[in-house]
N, C-alpha and C positions, 0 to 999 in steps of 0.2 A: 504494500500500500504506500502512497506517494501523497507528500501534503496533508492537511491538517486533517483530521475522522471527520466524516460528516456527524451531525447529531443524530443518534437513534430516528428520533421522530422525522425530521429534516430528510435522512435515507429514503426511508420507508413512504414518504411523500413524494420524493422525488422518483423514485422509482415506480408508485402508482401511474403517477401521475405520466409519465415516459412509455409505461406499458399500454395505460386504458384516461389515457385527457376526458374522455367524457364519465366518466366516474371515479376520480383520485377523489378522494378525500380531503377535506377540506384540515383534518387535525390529527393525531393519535386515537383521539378518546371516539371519534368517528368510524377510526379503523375495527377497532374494538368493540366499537356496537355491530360494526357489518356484521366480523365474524361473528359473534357470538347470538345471532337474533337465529339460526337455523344449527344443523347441523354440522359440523366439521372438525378437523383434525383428526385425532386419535379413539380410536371405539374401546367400550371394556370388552376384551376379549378371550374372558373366561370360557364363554361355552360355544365350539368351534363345531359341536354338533349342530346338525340342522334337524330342527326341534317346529312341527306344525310345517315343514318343508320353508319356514322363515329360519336363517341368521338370527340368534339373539346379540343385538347390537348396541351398547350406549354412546356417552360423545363426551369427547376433550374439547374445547374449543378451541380454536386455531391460535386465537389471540394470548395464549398463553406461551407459544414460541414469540410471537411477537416482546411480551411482559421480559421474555430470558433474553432477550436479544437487547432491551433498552437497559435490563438492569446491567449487563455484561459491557456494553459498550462497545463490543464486538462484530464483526460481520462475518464472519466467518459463521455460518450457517449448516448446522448436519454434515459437522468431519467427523462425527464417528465417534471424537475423544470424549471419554466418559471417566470421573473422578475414579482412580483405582484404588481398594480398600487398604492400609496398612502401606506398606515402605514394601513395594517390590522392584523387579527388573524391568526396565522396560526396553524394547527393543524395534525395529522396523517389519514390518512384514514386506513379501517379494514384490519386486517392484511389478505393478501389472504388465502381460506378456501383451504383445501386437494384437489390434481387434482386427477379427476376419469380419467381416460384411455379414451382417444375420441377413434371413432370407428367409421367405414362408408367404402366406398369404397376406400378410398384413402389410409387408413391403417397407416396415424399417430399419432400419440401417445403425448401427452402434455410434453413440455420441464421444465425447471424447472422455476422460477419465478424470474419475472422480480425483481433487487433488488428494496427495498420499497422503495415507492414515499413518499414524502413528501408535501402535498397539501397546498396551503397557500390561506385564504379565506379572502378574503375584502367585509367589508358591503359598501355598498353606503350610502353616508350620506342622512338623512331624508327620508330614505327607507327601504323596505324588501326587498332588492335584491341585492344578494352576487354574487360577480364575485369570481370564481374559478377556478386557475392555477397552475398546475402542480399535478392532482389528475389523468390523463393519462398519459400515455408515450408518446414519440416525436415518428409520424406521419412518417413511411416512403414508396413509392411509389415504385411499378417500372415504369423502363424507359417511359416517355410518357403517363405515366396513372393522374386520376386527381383526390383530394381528395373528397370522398361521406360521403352520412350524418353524419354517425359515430356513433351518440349516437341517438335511437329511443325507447317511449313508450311504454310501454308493456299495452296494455286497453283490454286485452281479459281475465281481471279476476287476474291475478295477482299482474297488478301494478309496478309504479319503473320502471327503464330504464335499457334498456343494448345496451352497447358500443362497438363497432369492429372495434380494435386497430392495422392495420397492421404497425408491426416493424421489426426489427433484431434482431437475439440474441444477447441483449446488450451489453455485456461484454466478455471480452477474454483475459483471461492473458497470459503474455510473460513468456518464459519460465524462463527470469531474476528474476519475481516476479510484475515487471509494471504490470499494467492495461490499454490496449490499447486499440482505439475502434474497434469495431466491422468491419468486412469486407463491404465494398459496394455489393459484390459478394455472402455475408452472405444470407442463405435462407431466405424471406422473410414471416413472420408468422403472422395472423390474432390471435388477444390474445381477449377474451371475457372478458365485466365487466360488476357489476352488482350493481346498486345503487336504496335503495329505494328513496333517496334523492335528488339526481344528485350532492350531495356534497361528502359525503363518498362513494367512490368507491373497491370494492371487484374481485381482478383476478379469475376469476371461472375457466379457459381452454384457450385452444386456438383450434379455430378448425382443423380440418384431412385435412387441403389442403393448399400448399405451395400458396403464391401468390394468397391470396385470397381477392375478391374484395364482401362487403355487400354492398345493394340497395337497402333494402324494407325487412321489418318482420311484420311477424302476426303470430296471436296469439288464439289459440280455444280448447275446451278441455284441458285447461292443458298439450299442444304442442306447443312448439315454430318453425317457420317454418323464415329461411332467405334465400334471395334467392341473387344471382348475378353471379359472372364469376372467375373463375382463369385465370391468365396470360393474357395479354391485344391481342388487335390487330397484327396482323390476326391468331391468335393463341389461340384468349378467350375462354373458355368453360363454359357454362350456366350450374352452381350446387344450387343444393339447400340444406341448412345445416336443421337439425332436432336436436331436443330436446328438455326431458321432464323433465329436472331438471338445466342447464346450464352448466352442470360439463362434461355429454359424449353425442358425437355430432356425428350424422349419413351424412354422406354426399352422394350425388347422383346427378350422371351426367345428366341433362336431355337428350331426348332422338330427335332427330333431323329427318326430311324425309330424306332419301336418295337422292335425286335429293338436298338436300342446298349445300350452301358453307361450309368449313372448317370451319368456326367460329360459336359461339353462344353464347349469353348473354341474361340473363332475369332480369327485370327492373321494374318489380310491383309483388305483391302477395296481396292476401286480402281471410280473413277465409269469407264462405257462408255456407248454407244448407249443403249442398253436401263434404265440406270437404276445400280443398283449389284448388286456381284458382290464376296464373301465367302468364303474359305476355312477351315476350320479344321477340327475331330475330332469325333465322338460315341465316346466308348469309345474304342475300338482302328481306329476307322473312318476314311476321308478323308469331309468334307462341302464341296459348295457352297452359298450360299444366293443368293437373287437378291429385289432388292427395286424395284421401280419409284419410288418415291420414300421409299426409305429407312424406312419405319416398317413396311409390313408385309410380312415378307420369308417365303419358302416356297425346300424342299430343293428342289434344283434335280439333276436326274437329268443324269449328261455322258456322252458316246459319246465315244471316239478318245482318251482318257488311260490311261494305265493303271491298274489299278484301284487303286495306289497312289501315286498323283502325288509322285513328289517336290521337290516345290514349295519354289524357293530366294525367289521373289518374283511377285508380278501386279503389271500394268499395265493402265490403262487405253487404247485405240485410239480412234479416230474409227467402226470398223466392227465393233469388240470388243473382247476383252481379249486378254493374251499371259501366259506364263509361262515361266520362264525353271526351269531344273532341268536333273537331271542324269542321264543311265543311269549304266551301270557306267563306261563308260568314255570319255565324253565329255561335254559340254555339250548341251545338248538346248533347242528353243523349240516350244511350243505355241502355237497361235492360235485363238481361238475364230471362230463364226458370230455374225452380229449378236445374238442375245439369250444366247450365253455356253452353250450348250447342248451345240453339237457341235464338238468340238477336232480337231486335225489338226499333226501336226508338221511347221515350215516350217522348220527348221535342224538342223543340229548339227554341234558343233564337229569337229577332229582327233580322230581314234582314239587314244589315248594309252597303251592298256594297263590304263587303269582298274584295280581290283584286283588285277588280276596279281601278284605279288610281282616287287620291285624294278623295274617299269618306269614311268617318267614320263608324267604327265596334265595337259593345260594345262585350265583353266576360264575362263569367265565369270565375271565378278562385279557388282559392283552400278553399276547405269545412271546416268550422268549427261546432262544435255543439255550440248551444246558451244556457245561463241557463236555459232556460225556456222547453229545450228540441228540439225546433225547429232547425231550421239551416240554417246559415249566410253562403256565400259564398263573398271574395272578389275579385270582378274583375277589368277590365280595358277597359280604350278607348283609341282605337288607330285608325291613320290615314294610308293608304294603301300607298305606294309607289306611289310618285308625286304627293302628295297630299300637306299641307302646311310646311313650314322649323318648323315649330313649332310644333311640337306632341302634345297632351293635354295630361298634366299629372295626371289627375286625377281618384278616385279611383270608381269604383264601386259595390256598394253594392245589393246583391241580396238576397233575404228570401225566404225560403220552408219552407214547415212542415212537408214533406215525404221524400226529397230529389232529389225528381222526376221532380216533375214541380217548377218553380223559376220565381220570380216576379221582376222586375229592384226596387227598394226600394229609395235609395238617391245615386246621385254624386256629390263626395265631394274631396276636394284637395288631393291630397296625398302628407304626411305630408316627405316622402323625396324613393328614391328608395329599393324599396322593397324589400328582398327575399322571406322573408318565413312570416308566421302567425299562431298562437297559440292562443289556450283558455285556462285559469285556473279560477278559481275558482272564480275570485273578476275580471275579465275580458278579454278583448282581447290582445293579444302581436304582435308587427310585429316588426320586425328585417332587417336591411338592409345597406346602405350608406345615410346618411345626405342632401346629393347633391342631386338633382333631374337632370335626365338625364344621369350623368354621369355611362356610360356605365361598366356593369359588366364583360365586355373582356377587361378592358383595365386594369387591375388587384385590387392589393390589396387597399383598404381605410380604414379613422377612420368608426368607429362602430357607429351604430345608434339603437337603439332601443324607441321606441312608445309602450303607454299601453292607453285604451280607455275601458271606461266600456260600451258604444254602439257601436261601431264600427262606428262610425262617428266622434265624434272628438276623437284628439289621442293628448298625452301629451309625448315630450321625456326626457325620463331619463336625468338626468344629472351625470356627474361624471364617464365618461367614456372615457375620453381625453387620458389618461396615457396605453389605450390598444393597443394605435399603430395603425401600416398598418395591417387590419387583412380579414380575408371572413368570412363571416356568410355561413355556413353547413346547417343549420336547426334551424328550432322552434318547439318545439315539447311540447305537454303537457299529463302527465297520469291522467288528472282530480284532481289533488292538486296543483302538482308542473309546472312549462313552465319553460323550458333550450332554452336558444340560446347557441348556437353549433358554437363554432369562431377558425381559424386556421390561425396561418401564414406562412410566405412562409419557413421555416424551419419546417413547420410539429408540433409545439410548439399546443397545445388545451386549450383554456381556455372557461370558461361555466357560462354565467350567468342564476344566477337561483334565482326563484320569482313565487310569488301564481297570476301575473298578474295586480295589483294592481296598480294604480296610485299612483305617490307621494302625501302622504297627502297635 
């Protein structure tokens, strides 16, 4: 920056004023009421399930990066740099590599790169596991939308994580010479990275679609496949992104029955036999989609579901796919035939009473592999509506050895609210709030994280106080490393990363 800072306000008017002369704002306190009279910024994005076939979605107002930007004095807008907790290392991540041209239906093109982060990495004492902030850029939404996983494994051969960053183009300078921030109004862009480590991360691209939202990637052949929505409600559109090196990115509308509504989003993928297999909504509707290698994919008609799958997760098989969901009153698995077409239910769990008022229901819950090859699922018991003021909080364990059929194993406490659960290499991870009970709509909490080498007892980290109010995203592991995936309400990522390990 060259010559005197502009004044916060001063900026931010001039820069209105530059982009849109017939609606700049005449003050601050003007800007402030724009934002803040409707929707915008940052959503609470506790409940990522789609609940009534609607997003549950709340609102940060815009004008609150604005308030951090006038208090700061600053222009520098969404680099990523987030306060790191305690006196740790900090160091550069890889400079980003050459952008190849993305390329798909949408037709655009990679902008120039974000200026370099600066990541700053804290060990945890008497640990292997490094909290890391600011090695992404600041998180931003549009109106009403709510933050998704962000950063997933790559376990189809490759290895290493890649992350999908929607932001703004960060930077914009005034024609004075300042550096102001970026517009609220600024297109919003999905930037791709790419880490073997979840530590050092590398900008590859961004992909070909404005306003774009990732939900789910797999991985097969040496094709990366992501799927989710541009532009939120009731205007989403279900795309799925493609690619075979991370640098240029195909993107592809799915393709919808005529008789749905205007919207559509898909919400899982998972590679099988056959190629890749896609779930998600037209309208009010369940959709499959099926793609042979990922870019050109068609609705895919299913027998033996019911017509409203209640779909907790897909999996990929060596002979198909599987799904995992629920009736009324038990846990439930589908299986497909080799091209995903024709389902068949090979499980379900205990009769529990499901809905009934006050009788108890154990579940399934989310698949991990175990060392030994087998595979651990953690679930839960829960009580049906009018049943006692006391929920049981505890956790349940269930074992397979195919995936198929699942055996109840041990119930054992859960050691505080859950999100998400990972396996690395030295053991299990779960990620979540401290508190038991305390509800994940009611927003941001301190961080918890638990590591367990059986998945029965769990031991929690220490030395995570100084992260703040934050959400857990995801756990995820590519078989060396587990990232918990943590956001706050500024859109700020920070990443603990660790091989799963209990504190010595």
């Amino acid at each position: 920056m060259t010559g005197k800072p502009l004044d916060p306000e001063q900026a931010i008017r001039a820069w209105l004023t530059e982009s849109s002369p017939s609606h700049a704002p005449a003050s601050l306190k003007e800007t402030l009421e724009d934002s803040t009279s409707g929707p915008a910024g940052h959503a609470q994005p506790w409940s990522r399930s789609r609940v009534g076939r609607f997003r549950v979605a709340g609102q940060i107002a815009a004008a609150v990066a604005i308030i951090a930007i006038a208090a700061s004095g600053a222009y520098l807008y969404g680099n990523g740099r987030a306060t790191s907790p305690g006196q740790g290392t900090g160091g550069p991540s890889g400079a980003p590599a050459p952008m190849a041209s993305a390329t798909g239906t949408t037709g655009a093109s990679p902008s120039t790169s974000i200026t370099a982060l600066q990541p700053k990495v804290t060990q945890l004492a008497g640990t292997n596991w490094r909290l890391v902030s600011g090695a992404l850029p600041q998180m931003v939404t549009p109106p009403g939308a709510q933050f998704q996983p962000t950063v997933f494994a790559l376990t189809g051969g490759s290895g290493g994580f890649v992350a999908f960053v929607p932001s703004t183009e960060v930077l914009a300078k005034h024609q004075s010479g300042g550096i102001i921030p970026a517009a609220f109004t600024a297109p919003l862009v999905t930037r791709v990275y790419q880490s073997s480590d979840a530590v050092n991360w590398t900008e590859r691209a961004r992909l070909p679609s404005d306003a774009a939202t990732v939900r789910a990637v797999a991985e097969s052949g040496g094709r990366i496949v992501a799927v989710g929505w541009t532009d939120e409600l009731p205007n989403a559109t279900a795309v799925v992104w493609t690619t075979t090196d991370l640098l240029t990115w195909h993107a592809t509308r799915l393709p919808v029955p005529p008789q749905s509504d205007t919207y559509s989003d898909v919400f899982g993928v998972a590679a099988g036999p056959a190629g890749f297999l896609a779930y998600g909504y037209a309208g009010t509707s369940s959709e499959f989609w099926m793609s042979a290698d990922g870019l050109s994919w068609t609705v895919l008609a299913t027998s033996g579901l019911p017509a409203e799958p209640p779909i907790e997760a897909l999996y990929g098989l060596a002979d198909g796919w599987m799904i995992t969901g629920s009736l009324s009153d038990r846990s439930v698995i589908w299986k497909s035939s080799h091209d995903g077409s024709v389902w068949k239910q090979t499980w379900s769990g205990p009769a529990g009473g499901g809905f009934t008022s006050g009788t108890q229901y154990s579940s399934l819950g989310p698949i991990v592999k175990a060392s030994d090859g087998s595979y651990v699922s953690f679930g839960g018991v829960g009580v049906a509506t009018g049943g006692p003021a006391a929920v049981p909080s505890d956790m349940l364990i269930w074992t397979s050895s195919d995936e198929l059929s699942w055996t109840k194993s041990d119930r054992v406490k859960s050691p505080g609210w859950i999100v998400g659960f990972g396996t690395g290499p030295e053991g299990y991870v779960a990620a979540g709030q401290p508190v038991i009970g305390l509800s994940g709509e009611q927003g941001y909490a301190p961080l918890g994280v638990w590591t367990s080498t059986n998945g029965r007892i769990w031991q929690q980290l220490a030395g995570l106080e100084s992260v703040g109010s934050i959400e857990v995203l995801s756990v995820v592991g590519d078989g060396a490393h587990v990232v918990v995936t943590c956001v706050d309400k500024l859109g700020n990522l920070q990443l603990l990363v660790g091989d799963g390990a209990p504190t010595p």
